[in-house]
N, C-alpha and C positions, 0 to 999 in steps of 0.2 A: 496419384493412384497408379501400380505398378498394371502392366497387363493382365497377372494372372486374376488380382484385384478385380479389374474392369471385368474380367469374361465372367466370374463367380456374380459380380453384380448383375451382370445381364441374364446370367441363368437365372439368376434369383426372381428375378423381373419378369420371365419370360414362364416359370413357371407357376408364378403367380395368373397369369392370364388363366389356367387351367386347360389350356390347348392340349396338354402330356394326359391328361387326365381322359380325353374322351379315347373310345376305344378303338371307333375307326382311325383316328389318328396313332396309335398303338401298331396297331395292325398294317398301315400303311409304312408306318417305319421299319417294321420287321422286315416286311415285303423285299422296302428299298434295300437293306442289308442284304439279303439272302441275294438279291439280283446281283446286288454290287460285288460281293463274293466272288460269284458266278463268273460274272466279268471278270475278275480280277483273279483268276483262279492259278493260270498261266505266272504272273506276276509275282504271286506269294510262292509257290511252289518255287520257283529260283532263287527267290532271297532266301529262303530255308536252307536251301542247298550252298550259296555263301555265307550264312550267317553260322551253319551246324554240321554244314556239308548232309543237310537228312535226303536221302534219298525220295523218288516221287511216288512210291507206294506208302512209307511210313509220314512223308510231307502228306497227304491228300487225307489218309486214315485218321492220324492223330492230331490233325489241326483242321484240319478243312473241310471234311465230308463230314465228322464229329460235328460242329456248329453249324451243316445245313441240316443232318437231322436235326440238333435240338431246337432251331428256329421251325423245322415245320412241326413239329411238337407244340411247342409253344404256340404258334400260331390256332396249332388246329383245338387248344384246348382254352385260351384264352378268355373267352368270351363264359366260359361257367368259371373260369379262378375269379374275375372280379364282379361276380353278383355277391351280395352281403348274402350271409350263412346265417341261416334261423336256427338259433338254438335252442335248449331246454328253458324252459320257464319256472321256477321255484313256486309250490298252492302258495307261498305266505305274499307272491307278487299277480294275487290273481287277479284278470282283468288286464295284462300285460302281453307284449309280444320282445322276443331278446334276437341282437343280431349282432354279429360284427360284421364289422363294413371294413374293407382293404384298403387303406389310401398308399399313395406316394410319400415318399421321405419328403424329400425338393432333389438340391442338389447332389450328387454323389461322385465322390472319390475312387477309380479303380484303378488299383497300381498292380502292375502285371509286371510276371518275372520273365527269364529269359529262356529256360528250359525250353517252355512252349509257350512262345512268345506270340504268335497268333490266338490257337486257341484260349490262353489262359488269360489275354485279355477281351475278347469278345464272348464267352461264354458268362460270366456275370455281368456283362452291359446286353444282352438280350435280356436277364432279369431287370434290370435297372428301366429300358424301355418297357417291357410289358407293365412293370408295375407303373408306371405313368410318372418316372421322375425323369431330370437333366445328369448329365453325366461327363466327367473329365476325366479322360485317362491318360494315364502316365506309365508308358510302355518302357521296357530295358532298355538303359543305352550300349548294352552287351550284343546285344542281336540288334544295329543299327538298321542295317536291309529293310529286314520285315516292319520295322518300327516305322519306316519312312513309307512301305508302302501302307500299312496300317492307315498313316497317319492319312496318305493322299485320298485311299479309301474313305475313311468316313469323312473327310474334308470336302469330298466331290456329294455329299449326298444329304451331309446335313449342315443346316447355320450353327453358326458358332455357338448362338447363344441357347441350343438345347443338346447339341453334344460336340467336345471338341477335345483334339489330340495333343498335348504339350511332351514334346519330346526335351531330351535333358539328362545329366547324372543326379549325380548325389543332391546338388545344390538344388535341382529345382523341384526336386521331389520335398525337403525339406521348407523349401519355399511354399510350394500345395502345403503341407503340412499345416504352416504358422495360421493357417485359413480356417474358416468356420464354416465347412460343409455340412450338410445332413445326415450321410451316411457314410462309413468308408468300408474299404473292401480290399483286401490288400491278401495277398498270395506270394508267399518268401520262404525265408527263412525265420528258426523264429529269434536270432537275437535284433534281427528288423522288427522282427512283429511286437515286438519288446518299444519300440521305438515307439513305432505307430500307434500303441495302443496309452502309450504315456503321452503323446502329441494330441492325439483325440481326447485323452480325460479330460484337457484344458479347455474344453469347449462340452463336455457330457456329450458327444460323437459316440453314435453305438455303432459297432466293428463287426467284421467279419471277418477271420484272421484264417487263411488255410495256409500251415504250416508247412512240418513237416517232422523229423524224428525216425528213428531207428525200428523199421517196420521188420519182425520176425517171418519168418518162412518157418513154417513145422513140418518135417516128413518124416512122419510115426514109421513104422515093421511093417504094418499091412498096408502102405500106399501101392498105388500103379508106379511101378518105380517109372519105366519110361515115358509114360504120358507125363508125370509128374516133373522129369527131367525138363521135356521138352516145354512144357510152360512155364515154368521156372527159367527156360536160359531166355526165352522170349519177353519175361515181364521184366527180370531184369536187365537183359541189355541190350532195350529197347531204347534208342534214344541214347545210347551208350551209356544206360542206367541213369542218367541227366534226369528222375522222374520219382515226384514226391513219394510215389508210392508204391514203388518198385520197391521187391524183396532186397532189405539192406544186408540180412544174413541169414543166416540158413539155421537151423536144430535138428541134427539128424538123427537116428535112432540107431545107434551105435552097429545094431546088429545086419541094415541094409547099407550100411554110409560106404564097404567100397564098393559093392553094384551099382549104388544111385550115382556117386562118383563118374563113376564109367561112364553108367549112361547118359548125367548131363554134359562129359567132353561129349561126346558122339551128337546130342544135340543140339551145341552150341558150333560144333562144325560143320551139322549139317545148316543153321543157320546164317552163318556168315563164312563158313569156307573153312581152308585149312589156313590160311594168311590172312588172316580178317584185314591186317593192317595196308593189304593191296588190294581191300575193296571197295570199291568206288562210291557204294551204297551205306556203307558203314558212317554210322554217325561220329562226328568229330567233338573232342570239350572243347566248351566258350571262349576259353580266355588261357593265356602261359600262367599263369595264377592260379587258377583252378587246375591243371596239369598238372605244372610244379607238386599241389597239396595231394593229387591224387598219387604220383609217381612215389613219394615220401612213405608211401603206406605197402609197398609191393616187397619190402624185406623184411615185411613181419608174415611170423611164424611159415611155414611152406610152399611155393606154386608147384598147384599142382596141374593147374593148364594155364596158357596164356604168358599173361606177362614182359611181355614185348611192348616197344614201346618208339616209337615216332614225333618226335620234337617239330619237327615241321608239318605242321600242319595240325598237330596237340592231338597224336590220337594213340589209344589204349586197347590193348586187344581186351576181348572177353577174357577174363582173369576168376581162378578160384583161388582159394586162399585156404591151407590145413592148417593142422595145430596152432590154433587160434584160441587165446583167451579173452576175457574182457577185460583183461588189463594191458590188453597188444592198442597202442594207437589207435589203428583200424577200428576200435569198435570203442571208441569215443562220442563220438561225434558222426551226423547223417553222411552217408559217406558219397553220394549222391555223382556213381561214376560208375564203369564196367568193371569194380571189382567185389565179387561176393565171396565174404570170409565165414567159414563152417564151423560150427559148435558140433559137439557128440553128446547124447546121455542115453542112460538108459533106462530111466523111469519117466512117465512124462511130466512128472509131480520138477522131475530137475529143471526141466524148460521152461515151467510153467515159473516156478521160482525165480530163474535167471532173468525173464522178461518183465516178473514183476520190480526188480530192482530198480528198473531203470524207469524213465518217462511214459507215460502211454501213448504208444505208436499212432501213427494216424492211419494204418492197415497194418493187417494181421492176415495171414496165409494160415492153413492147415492142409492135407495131405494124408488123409487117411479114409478109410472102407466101411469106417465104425460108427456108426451113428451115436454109439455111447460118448467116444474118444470127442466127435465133434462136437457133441453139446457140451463137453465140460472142459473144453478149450477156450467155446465163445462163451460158458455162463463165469468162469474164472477170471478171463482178462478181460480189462475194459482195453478198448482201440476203437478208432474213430469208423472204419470200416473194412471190409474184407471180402476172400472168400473163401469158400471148403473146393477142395480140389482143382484149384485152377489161382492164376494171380493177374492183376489190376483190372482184369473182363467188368467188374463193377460200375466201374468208372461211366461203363458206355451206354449205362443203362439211366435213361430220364426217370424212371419209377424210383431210383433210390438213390435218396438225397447224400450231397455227397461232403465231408468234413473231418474234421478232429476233435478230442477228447483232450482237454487238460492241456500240458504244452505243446499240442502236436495240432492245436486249432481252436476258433469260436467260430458257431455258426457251421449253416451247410448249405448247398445250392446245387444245381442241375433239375430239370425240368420243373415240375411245381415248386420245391424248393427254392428254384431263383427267384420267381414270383414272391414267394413268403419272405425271403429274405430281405428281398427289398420294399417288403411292403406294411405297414403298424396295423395292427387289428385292431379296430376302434370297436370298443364295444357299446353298444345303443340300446338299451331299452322306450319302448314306444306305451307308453299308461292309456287306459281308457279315461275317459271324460263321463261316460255312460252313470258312473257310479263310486262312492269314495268308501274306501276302509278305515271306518273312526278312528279303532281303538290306537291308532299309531301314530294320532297328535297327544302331545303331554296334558290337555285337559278332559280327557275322557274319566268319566268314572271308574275305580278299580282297571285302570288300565295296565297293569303292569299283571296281573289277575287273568286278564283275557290273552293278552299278550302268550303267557306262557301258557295256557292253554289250547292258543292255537298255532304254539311252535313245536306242541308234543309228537 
């Protein structure tokens, strides 16, 4: 028996005790995490900085303060997610009481990407714990740093055999794969989630796949064009746009597109400088590979800011991209880097059309004053989620569950949602003994008579 073998067996074992299951045990685990964070705060914040070069305001925001609030969320609400929910009782079940009860999967699969390679793998393993299972994760071998402090992190706090870290590439992801876990959880791309989710049919393994896809930005005539700009250059290139759900392209309303133009250079300058590419704070891409694929896309159709480009050390200015069609490269495939390429129409029925062509996004942006314009933006497109006048702010919200639609995701999680996701709703009905209803054994008289009489 292979190691990964052995440790899936112990989990398996270890969650059989039902030790994950009680809730002060839940809750003490949360605890130890949040502390160990805490501790290790200093530690992550520097691998970030070698592994993406992310500076320590956007390292602490979107990795690290992000998962202590949603642990004391979690924490502070746990204790009412896993009481069993009494629900409706049907007259023809009278004398009954109906509930669903939450269990734990067992073991669980989290395989976490590199983008946000802290956050993105410890935010569904606080669901994984709360819901009272064991859990294995399998963090990026792209972001080696954080993986290694990750790994030390939850090696210092918990036994192997109820949560443990297997670092590795390709092989030993596939390796987890050939295994028969409970649940898996996987956050990629999706010709991976393609993978994953044919690896898991081999065993009926229910998924949880957050993709990703070509998420639209809409900025209708009557937007705030400046405010508009300004969170627009910040959603996407944040992260050096490295970020599932970051505005992939723009639709702009032909009649403000060179004002908005304007004022998102002026925003994206006032965010990162006039040289971004001499700034210290400026996030860097992964790998010569993912540069290479991103630099390949900078000579379709016009820059109109940006564009610049640094081989050592893989980094890309903030970039806009003009006359752009969807038959340019660029707008093939998630483009998932600092360069946002701009559409024009002038009806919004043309936007609305252009987005339906393609896959449904896993966010969707709009930009506009109208309340009419906004509701028949969200009741027209389906996307996994979004928002009006502002872009990826959703994300940091525990109230609202977070995921994809179609190829852009299964499944959602963040605050209660991670709970649910990780957890089967058993449903239980409790009968009286008090008193029996005849007519619903086969030897009642005219029972088929009473039956539909008192199903009327």
């Amino acid at each position: 028996m292979n190691t990964i073998q052995a440790l899936i067996k112990k989990q398996k074992a270890f969650f059989r005790t039902d030790k994950t299951k009680d809730i002060a045990f839940r809750l003490d685990a949360l605890q130890k995490l949040r502390t160990a964070i805490k501790t290790n705060e200093k530690q992550l914040i520097e691998a970030l900085k070698v592994d993406l070069n992310k500076s320590e305001f956007e390292a602490y925001t979107t990795e690290v303060g992000i998962i202590l609030e949603e642990i004391r969320f979690t924490t502070r609400h746990l204790r009412s997610w896993v009481k069993p929910k009494r629900v409706k009782t049907p007259i023809t079940h009278f004398g009954s009481t109906s509930y669903i009860y939450p269990e734990p999967y067992g073991v669980s699969l989290i395989i976490s990407p590199w983008n946000y390679p802290f956050q993105l793998a410890i935010a569904p393993l606080i669901g994984a714990i709360a819901a009272g299972n064991c859990a294995v994760i399998k963090p990026s071998e792209l972001t080696p740093k954080t993986s290694e402090v990750l790994g030390r992190l939850i090696q210092d706090i918990f036994p192997e055999e109820y949560i443990v870290v297997f670092q590795g590439g390709v092989e030993t992801s596939q390796a987890l794969l050939n295994e028969k876990f409970d649940y898996i959880f996987f956050t990629g791309s999706v010709p991976v989630g393609k993978i994953i989710m044919e690896a898991a049919s081999k065993h009926l393994t229910p998924v949880t796949l957050e993709l990703g896809g070509k998420s639209p930005c809409i900025v209708h005539e009557d937007a705030n064009i400046k405010l508009a700009a300004k969170r627009i250059a910040w959603g996407k290139y944040i992260n050096a746009g490295q970020t599932c759900v970051a505005p992939d392209y723009l639709y702009i309303h032909q009649s403000i597109k060179h004002d908005f133009l304007t004022a998102l250079k002026v925003a994206i300058h006032e965010l990162y400088g006039e040289h971004p590419l001499n700034n210290e704070d400026y996030t860097h891409i992964v790998s010569e590979k993912h540069y290479n694929r991103l630099c390949s896309f900078l000579d379709n159709g016009e820059i109109f800011t940006g564009g610049k480009t640094m081989e050592n050390g893989f980094v890309i200015e903030p970039t806009v991209l003009t006359n752009i069609t969807w038959e340019d490269p660029v707008m093939q495939d998630e483009i998932f880097g600092p360069i946002l390429p701009v559409l024009e129409y002038s009806e919004l029925t043309e936007a609305i059309e252009g987005i339906h062509k393609h896959p449904n996004p896993l966010a969707l942006y709009i930009f506009s004053e109208s309340r009419a314009i906004q509701e028949e933006v969200l009741n027209r497109i389906s996307f996994g989620g979004g928002c009006i006048n502002d872009t990826v702010y959703h994300l940091g919200s525990p109230h609202l569950p977070f995921g994809g639609v179609g190829s852009s995701g299964i499944g959602a999680y963040h605050g209660k949602g991670s709970f649910d996701t990780f957890s089967h709703g058993k449903s239980v009905l409790k009968q009286t003994t008090l008193f029996d209803i005849p007519f619903r054994y086969p030897n009642v008289k005219n029972g088929v008579n009473k039956i539909k009489l008192f199903l009327k």
